[in-house]
DOLUM-950082 format. One line per 2 residues: number of its first residue (from 1); their letters; for each residue x, y, z of C-alpha. Coordinates in nm, 3 decimals. Layout:
<recs>
NUM) A) X,Y,Z  ...
</recs>
This chain:
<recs>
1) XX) -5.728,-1.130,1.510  -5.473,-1.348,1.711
3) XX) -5.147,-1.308,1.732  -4.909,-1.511,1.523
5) XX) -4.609,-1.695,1.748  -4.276,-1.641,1.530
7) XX) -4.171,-1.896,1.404  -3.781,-2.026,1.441
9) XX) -3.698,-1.980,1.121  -3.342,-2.147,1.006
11) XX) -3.086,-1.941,0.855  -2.931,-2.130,0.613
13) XX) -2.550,-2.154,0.738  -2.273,-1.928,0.516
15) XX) -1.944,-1.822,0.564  -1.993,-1.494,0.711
17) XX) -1.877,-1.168,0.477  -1.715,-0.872,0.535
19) XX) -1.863,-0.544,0.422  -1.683,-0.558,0.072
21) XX) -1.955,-0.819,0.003  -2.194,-0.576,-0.033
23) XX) -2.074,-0.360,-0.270  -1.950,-0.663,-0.420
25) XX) -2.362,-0.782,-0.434  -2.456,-0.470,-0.597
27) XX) -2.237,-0.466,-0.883  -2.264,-0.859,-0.972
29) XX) -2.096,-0.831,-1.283  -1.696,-0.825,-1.329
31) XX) -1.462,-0.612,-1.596  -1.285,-0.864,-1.760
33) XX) -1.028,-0.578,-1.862  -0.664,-0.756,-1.863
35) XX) -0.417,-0.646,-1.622  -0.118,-0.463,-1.825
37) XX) 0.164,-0.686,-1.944  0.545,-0.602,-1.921
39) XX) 0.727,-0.576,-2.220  0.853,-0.874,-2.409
41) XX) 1.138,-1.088,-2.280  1.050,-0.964,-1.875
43) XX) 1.129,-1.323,-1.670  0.841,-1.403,-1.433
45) XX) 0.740,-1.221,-1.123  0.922,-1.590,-0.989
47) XX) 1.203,-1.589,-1.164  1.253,-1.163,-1.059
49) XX) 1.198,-1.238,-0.737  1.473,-1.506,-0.744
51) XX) 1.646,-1.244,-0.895  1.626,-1.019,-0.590
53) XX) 1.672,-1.291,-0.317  1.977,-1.333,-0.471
55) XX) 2.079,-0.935,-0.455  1.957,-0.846,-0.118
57) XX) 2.079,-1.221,0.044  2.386,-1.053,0.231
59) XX) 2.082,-0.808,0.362  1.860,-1.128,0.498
61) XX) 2.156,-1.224,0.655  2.212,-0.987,0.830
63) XX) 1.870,-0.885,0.893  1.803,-1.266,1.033
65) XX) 2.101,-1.285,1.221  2.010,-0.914,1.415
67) XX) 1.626,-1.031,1.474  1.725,-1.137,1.829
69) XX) 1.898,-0.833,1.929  1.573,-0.667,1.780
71) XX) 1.380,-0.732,2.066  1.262,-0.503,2.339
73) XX) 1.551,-0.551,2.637  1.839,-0.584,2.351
75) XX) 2.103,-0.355,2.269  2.066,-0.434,1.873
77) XX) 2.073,-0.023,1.762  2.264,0.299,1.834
79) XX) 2.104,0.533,2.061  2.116,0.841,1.738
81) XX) 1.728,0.740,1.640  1.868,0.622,1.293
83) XX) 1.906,0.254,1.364  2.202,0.245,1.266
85) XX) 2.421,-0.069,1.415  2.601,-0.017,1.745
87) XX) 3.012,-0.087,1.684  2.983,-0.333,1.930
89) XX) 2.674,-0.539,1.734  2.871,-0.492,1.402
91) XX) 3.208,-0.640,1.533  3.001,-0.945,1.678
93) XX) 2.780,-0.994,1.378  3.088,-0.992,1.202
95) XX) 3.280,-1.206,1.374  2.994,-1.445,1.360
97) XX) 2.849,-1.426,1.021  3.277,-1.396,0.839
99) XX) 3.214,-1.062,0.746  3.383,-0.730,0.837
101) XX) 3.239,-0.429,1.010  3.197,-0.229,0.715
103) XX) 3.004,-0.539,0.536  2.764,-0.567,0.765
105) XX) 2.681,-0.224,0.816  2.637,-0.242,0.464
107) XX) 2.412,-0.490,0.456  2.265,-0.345,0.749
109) XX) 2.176,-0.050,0.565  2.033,-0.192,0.242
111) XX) 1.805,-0.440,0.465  1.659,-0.088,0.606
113) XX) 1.613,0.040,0.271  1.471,-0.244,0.165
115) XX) 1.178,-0.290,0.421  1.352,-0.581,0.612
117) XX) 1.395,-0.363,0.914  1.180,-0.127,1.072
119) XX) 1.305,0.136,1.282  1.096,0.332,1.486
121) XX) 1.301,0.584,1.659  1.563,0.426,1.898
123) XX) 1.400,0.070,1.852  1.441,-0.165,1.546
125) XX) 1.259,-0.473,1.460  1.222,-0.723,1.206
127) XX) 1.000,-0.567,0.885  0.686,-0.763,0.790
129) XX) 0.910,-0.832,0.424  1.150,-1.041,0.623
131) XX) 0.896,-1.278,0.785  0.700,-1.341,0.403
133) XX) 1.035,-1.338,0.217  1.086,-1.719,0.154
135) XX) 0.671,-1.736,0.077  0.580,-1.408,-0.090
137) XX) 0.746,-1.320,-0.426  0.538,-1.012,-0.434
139) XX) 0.719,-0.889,-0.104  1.069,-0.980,-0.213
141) XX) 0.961,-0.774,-0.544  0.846,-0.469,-0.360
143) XX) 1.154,-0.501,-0.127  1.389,-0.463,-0.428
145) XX) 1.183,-0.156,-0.581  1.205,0.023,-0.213
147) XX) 1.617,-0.030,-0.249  1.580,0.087,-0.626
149) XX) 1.426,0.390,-0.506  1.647,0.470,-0.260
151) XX) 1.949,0.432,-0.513  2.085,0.766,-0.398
153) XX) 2.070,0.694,-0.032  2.230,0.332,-0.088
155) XX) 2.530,0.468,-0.262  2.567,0.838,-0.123
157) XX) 2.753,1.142,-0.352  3.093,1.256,-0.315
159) XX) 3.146,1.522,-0.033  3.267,1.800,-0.297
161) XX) 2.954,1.758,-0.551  2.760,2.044,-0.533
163) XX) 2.422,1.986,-0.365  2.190,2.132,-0.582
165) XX) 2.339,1.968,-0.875  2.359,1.617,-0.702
167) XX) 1.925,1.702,-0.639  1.863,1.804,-1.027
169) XX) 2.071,1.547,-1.119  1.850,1.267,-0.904
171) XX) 1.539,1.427,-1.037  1.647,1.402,-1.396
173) XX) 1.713,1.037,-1.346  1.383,0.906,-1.415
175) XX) 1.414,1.003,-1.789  1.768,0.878,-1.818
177) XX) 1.605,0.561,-1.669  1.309,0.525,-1.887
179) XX) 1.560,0.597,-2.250  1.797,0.325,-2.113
181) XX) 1.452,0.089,-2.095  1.322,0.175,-2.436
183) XX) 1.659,0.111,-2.553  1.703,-0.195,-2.418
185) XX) 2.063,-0.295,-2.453  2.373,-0.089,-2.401
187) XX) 2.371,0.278,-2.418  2.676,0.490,-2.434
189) XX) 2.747,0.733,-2.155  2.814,0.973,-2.382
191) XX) 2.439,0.946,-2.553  2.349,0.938,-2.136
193) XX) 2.542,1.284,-2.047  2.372,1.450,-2.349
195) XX) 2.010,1.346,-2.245  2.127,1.447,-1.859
197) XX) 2.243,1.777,-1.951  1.879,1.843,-2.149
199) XX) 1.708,1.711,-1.856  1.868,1.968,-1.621
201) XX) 1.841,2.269,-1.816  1.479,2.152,-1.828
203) XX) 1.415,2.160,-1.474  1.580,2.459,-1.448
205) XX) 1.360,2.629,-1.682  1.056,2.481,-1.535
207) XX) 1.174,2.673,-1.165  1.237,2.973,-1.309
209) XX) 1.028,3.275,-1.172  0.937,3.564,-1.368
211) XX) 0.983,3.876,-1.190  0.697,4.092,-1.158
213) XX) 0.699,4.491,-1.365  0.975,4.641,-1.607
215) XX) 1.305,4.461,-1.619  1.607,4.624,-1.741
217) XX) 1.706,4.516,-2.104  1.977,4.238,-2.114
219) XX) 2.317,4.305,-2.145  2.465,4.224,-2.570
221) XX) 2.684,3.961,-2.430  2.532,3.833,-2.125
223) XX) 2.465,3.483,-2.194  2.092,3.313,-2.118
225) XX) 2.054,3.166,-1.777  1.935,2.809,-1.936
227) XX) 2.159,2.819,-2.247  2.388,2.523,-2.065
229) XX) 2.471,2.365,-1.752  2.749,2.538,-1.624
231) XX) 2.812,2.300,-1.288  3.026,1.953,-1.483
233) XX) 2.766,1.672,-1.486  2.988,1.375,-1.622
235) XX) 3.142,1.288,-1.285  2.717,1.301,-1.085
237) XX) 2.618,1.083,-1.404  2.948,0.847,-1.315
239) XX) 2.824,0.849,-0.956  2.450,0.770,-1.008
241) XX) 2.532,0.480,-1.268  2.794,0.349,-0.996
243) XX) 2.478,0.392,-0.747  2.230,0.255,-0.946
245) XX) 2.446,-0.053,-1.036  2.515,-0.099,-0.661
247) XX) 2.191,-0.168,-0.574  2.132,-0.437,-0.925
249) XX) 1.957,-0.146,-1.151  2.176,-0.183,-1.420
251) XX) 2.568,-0.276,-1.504  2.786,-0.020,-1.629
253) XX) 3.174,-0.040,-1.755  3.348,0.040,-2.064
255) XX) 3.160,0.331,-2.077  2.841,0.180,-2.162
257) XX) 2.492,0.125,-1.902  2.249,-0.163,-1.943
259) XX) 1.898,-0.200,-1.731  1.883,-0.539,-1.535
261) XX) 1.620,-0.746,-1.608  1.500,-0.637,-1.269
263) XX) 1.593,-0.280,-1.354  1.412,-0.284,-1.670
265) XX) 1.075,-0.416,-1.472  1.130,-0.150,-1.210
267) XX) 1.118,0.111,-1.475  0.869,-0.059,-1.644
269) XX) 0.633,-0.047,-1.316  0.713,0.348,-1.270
271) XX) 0.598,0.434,-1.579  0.241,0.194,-1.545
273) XX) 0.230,0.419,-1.243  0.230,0.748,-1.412
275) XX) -0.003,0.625,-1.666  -0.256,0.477,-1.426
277) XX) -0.239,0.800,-1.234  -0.304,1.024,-1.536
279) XX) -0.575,0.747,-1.692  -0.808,0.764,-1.340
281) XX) -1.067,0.554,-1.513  -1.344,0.726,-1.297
283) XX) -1.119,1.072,-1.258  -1.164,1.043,-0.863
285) XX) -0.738,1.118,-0.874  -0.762,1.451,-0.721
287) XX) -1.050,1.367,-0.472  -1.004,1.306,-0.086
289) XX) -1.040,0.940,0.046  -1.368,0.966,0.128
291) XX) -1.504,1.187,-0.203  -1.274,0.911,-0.362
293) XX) -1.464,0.609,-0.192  -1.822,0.746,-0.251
295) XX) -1.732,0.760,-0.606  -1.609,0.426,-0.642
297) XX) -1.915,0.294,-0.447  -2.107,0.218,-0.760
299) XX) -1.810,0.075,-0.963  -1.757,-0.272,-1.003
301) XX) -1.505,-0.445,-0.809  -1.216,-0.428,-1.101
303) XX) -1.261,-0.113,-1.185  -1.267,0.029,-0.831
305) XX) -0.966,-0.132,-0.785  -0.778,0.042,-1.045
307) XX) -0.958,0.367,-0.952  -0.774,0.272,-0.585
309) XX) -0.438,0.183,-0.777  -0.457,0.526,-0.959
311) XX) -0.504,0.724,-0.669  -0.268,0.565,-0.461
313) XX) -0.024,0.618,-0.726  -0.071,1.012,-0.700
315) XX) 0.017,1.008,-0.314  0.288,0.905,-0.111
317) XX) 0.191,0.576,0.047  0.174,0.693,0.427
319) XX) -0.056,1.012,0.390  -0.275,0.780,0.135
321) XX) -0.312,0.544,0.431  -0.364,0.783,0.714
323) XX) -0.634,0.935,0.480  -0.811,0.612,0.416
325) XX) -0.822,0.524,0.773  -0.979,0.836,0.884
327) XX) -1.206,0.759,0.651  -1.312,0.441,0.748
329) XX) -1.369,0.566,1.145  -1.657,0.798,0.964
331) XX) -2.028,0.703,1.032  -2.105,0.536,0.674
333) XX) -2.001,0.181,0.733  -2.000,0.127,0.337
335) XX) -1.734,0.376,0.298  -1.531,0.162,0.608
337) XX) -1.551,-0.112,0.421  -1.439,0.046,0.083
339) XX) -1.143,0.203,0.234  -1.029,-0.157,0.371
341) XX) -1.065,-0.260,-0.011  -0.823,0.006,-0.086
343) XX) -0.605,-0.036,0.158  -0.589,-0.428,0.070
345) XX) -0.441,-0.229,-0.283  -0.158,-0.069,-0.073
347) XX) -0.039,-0.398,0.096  0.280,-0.475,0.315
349) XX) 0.313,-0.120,0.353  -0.013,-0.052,0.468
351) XX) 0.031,-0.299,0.838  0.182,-0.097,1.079
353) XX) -0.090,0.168,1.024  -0.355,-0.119,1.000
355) XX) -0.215,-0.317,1.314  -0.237,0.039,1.520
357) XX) -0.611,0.055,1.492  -0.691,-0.300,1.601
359) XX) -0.816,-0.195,1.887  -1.045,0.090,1.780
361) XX) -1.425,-0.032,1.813  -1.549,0.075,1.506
363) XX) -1.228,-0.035,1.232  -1.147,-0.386,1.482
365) XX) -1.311,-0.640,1.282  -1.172,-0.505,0.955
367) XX) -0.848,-0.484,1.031  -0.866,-0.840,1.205
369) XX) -0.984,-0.927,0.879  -0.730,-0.747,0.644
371) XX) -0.471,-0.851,0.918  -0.526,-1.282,0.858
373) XX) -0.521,-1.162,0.468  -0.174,-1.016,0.497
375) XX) -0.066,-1.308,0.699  -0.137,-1.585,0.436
377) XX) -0.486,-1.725,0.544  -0.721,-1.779,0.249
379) XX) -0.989,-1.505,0.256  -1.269,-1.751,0.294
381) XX) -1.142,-1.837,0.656  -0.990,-1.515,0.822
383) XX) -1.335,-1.476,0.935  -1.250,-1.730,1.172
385) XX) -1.001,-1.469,1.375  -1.318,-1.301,1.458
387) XX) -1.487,-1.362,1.810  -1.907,-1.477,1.785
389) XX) -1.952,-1.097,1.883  -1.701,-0.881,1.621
391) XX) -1.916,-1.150,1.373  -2.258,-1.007,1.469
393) XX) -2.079,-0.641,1.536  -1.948,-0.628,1.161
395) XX) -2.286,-0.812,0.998  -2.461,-0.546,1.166
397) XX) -2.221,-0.261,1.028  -2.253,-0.425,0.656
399) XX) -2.630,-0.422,0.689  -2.623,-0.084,0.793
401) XX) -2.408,0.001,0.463  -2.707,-0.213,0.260
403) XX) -2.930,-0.061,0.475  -2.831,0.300,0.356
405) XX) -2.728,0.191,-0.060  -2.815,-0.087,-0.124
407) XX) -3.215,-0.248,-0.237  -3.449,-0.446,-0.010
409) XX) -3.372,-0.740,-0.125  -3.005,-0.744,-0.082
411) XX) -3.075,-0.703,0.272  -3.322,-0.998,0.304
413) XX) -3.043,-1.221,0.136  -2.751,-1.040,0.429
415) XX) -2.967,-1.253,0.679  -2.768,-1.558,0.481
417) XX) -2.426,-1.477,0.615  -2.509,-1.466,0.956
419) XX) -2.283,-1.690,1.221  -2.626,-1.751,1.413
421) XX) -2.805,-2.085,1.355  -3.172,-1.922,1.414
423) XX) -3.328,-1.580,1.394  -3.388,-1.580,1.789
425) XX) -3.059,-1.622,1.839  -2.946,-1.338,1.586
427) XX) -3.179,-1.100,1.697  -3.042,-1.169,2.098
429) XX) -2.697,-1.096,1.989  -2.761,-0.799,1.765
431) XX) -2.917,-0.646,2.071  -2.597,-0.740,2.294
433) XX) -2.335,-0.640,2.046  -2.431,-0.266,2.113
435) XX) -2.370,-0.104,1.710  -2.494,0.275,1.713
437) XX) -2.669,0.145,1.406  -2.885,-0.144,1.560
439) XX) -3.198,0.013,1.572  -3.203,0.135,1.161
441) XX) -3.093,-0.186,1.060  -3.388,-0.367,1.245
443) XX) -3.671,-0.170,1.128  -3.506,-0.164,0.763
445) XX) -3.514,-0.487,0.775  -3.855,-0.565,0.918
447) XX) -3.974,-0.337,0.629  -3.777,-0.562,0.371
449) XX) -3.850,-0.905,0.452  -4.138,-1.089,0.317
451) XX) -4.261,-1.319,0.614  -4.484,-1.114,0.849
453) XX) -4.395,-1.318,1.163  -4.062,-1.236,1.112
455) XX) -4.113,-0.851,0.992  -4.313,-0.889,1.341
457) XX) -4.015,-1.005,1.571  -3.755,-0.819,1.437
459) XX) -3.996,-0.510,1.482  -4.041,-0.607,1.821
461) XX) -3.645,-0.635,1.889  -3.617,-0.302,1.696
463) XX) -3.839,-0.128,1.951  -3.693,-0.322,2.255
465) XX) -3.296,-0.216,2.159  -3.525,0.171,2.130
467) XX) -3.633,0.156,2.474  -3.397,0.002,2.646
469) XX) -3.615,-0.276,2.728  -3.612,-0.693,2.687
</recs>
C-alpha cells in the first residue's frame, strides 16, 4: 500500500459560532410557546419606556451632568463609601443645572437607585443604563422597576415609626400592590388599611414559634397574640402610598390610590415572576447552576430559556450570576457555554460580573462575545471582537462540548464554522492555540469524519499535539 498525500480540502467559509450553537444543533426544532401578554389596556414597552424617561429625566440630568466628575482623579463623591454627593459637587451642580442642593441630591439618589450610577465603594461611575438609555427601552424599563423596588429607600419612614412595623408593613406591600392591580382604578384607603392590617397579622402568624413541652393554660381574659395589630398602621400605609407615588407607582389624594400605567406593568411583571418561578417547566428551580445547566442541556432553546428565567427568578440576581460563572470556569465546555446563555437572560445587570472575567483564559472569548451583545452589535458579527486565535481557542472548546454530547456527525458539520480557509491551516492553529482539550477533539474527530485522508491528518496532528512533536 502507498501512502495517500492529504489532500487541501476547502472549508466552506461560515460565520464562526459560539458554543450555544451546539446545543442549538442538537435540538433543531423551536417551541413556538407565546411569550405571556400583559393585561389589556398596558401601552407598549415604547410608549412605558417614554413613560419612565420622562420620570427619572431630573435623574439623567444629573447623572449626565456628574459623568465627568465620575472619573478616576475627580472629586465627584463623599469619602463615607455611600456615594453620596460631596456639598461642594451639589452646590456646583446646582448652580449649573438651576436646581437647589436638596434637588440634586435628590436626583442624585434616585439615579443610584435606578442603575444610572454605580458606586463601588468610595468611587462612582456612570451605570451601563445611562450609556443605552436614549437606544434601549428595555434598560430604561428595568431602570424604573430597580427605583420601584427600592420605593422604601427613595422615600424613607418617619423617625418615630416603629421599625418593625415600618418592615411588616414593606413586606405586606406586595399584596396591597397586586389588589390595587386587579382592581384597576381607584381604591379607597380605607378598603387598603383593612387588607394591610390582614396582611400583618398574617405575617405575624406565619413567625410565630411554638414553644417546645407543657405550656401553662391561658389566662380568661388575656387576649390572642394575632387577634389585631396593636402598633396604628394608617399613618405607615399614608407613608408608603406617599413613597410609592414618589417614585411614579401610583397617584394617591382624596383618599383614594390608583396604579400607574407603569405601576400596573411593574406589578404585573412581579407576579409573571412568581408564577414562572413556581411553573419551572423542567423543575430544575431548586438545582445549583451547574445541576441546573446539565438539565437544560437537552431542552430546546425556548424552553431552556424559560427554565433560565425561572430560576433566575428564585435568586437574587448577584449570587445567580456568581453561581453561573463558576460554573462556566468548570471543565465541560458545553455547560460554559450554557451558562453564557443564561446569563444573556440576566442582562444589564449581569456586566460588571461578566466584564471582570474578560481576562480569564478559559470564559475570555465568551464574555467578549456576550460583551459586543450587550453593547448593540448584531449577534452575527460580535464574532468579529475576537482575535484569529480566541476564534480557533473557542471552536476548539465547542467541539470539545460536541465532542463529549453531541453525535458524529454534528462534529463533521463544526468543521463548517471554522475562521480557517483550509484544513492545514486549521489543524496548525489548533495545535498553537494550546486548549487542554486539543488532543480529544482531534482523535474524535478523525474517528467521525468520512474522508480517510483527512481522518489520516488530523490523526497525525492528534498524535503530534500528544508528543509534543511537529
Amino acid at each position: 500500500m502507498t501512502s495517500r498525500i492529504p489532500r487541501d480540502s476547502r472549508l466552506r467559509l461560515v460565520r464562526p459560532r459560539p458554543l450555544a450553537a451546539a446545543p442549538r444543533a442538537m435540538n433543531q426544532r423551536r417551541s413556538r410557546r407565546p411569550a405571556p401578554r400583559p393585561p389589556e389596556g398596558t401601552p407598549a414597552p415604547a410608549e412605558l419606556a417614554r413613560m419612565a424617561r420622562s420620570g427619572l429625566a431630573g435623574a439623567v440630568r444629573v447623572a449626565r451632568w456628574a459623568d465627568p466628575s465620575l472619573k478616576p482623579g475627580h472629586d465627584g463623591g463623599s469619602s463615607d463609601g455611600r456615594g453620596t454627593l460631596s456639598d461642594a459637587t451639589a452646590e456646583r451642580a446646582a448652580a449649573e443645572l438651576g436646581l437647589t442642593p436638596d434637588q440634586v441630591r435628590h436626583d442624585w439618589d434616585t439615579a443610584r437607585l435606578a442603575g444610572l450610577v454605580e458606586v463601588h465603594g468610595d468611587i462612582a461611575r456612570p451605570g451601563w443604563r445611562l450609556r443605552a438609555w436614549n437606544r434601549d427601552d428595555s434598560a430604561v424599563l428595568r431602570g424604573w422597576v430597580a427605583l420601584f423596588d427600592a420605593w422604601s429607600i427613595a422615600h424613607p419612614e418617619a423617625a418615630d415609626h416603629e421599625p418593625a412595623a415600618v418592615a411588616e408593613v414593606v413586606s405586606a406591600m406586595p399584596q396591597v400592590l397586586s389588589f390595587l392591580q386587579l382592581s384597576a382604578g381607584p381604591v379607597p384607603m380605607e378598603q387598603l388599611l383593612d387588607l394591610l392590617e390582614q396582611r400583618v397579622i398574617e405575617l405575624r402568624t406565619e413567625r410565630c414559634e411554638i414553644p417546645y413541652g407543657p405550656q401553662p393554660e391561658p389566662l380568661p381574659q388575656q387576649p390572642e397574640a394575632t387577634a389585631a395589630v396593636d402598633t396604628p398602621l394608617a399613618p405607615l400605609l399614608d407613608w408608603a402610598l406617599h413613597a410609592l407615588a414618589s417614585v411614579g407607582a401610583l397617584t394617591y389624594g382624596d383618599g383614594h390610590a390608583t396604579l400607574t400605567p407603569l405601576g400596573s406593568w411593574a406589578v404585573w411583571v412581579k407576579l409573571e415572576q412568581i408564577c414562572v418561578a413556581a411553573q419551572s417547566p423542567a423543575g430544575n428551580i431548586e438545582q445549583s447552576a451547574e445541576d441546573m445547566l446539565r438539565g437544560c442541556s437537552q431542552l430546546r432553546p425556548n424552553a431552556a430559556r424559560a427554565e433560565y428565567r425561572a430560576w433566575l427568578a428564585a435568586r437574587p440576581v448577584g449570587s445567580a450570576v456568581a453561581e453561573l460563572l463558576d460554573a462556566a470556569r468548570g471543565e465541560d465546555a458545553l455547560l460554559r457555554g450554557l451558562a453564557f446563555e443564561a446569563l444573556r437572560v440576566v442582562g444589564g445587570p449581569a456586566e460588571p460580573d461578566v466584564r471582570a472575567v474578560v481576562e480569564k483564559t478559559p470564559l475570555r472569548p465568551y464574555a467578549l462575545l456576550w460583551l459586543a451583545e450587550h453593547d448593540g452589535i448584531d449577534p452575527e458579527d460580535a464574532h468579529e471582537v475576537l482575535t484569529r486565535e480566541e476564534a480557533t481557542w473557542m471552536w476548539v472548546d465547542t467541539a470539545a462540548a460536541v465532542a463529549d454530547h453531541g453525535e458524529a456527525p454534528l462534529l463533521v458539520r463544526h468543521l463548517e464554522s471554522a475562521v480557517q480557509p483550509t484544513i492545514p491551516a486549521l489543524l496548525d492553529e489548533v495545535r498553537a492555540v494550546g486548549h487542554p482539550r486539543t488532543v480529544q477533539v482531534l482523535v474524535a474527530l478523525a474517528a467521525a469524519h468520512p474522508d480517510p485522508a483527512l481522518a489520516k491528518a488530523v490523526r497525525r496532528a492528534a498524535f503530534q499535539v500528544h508528543t509534543g512533536g511537529n
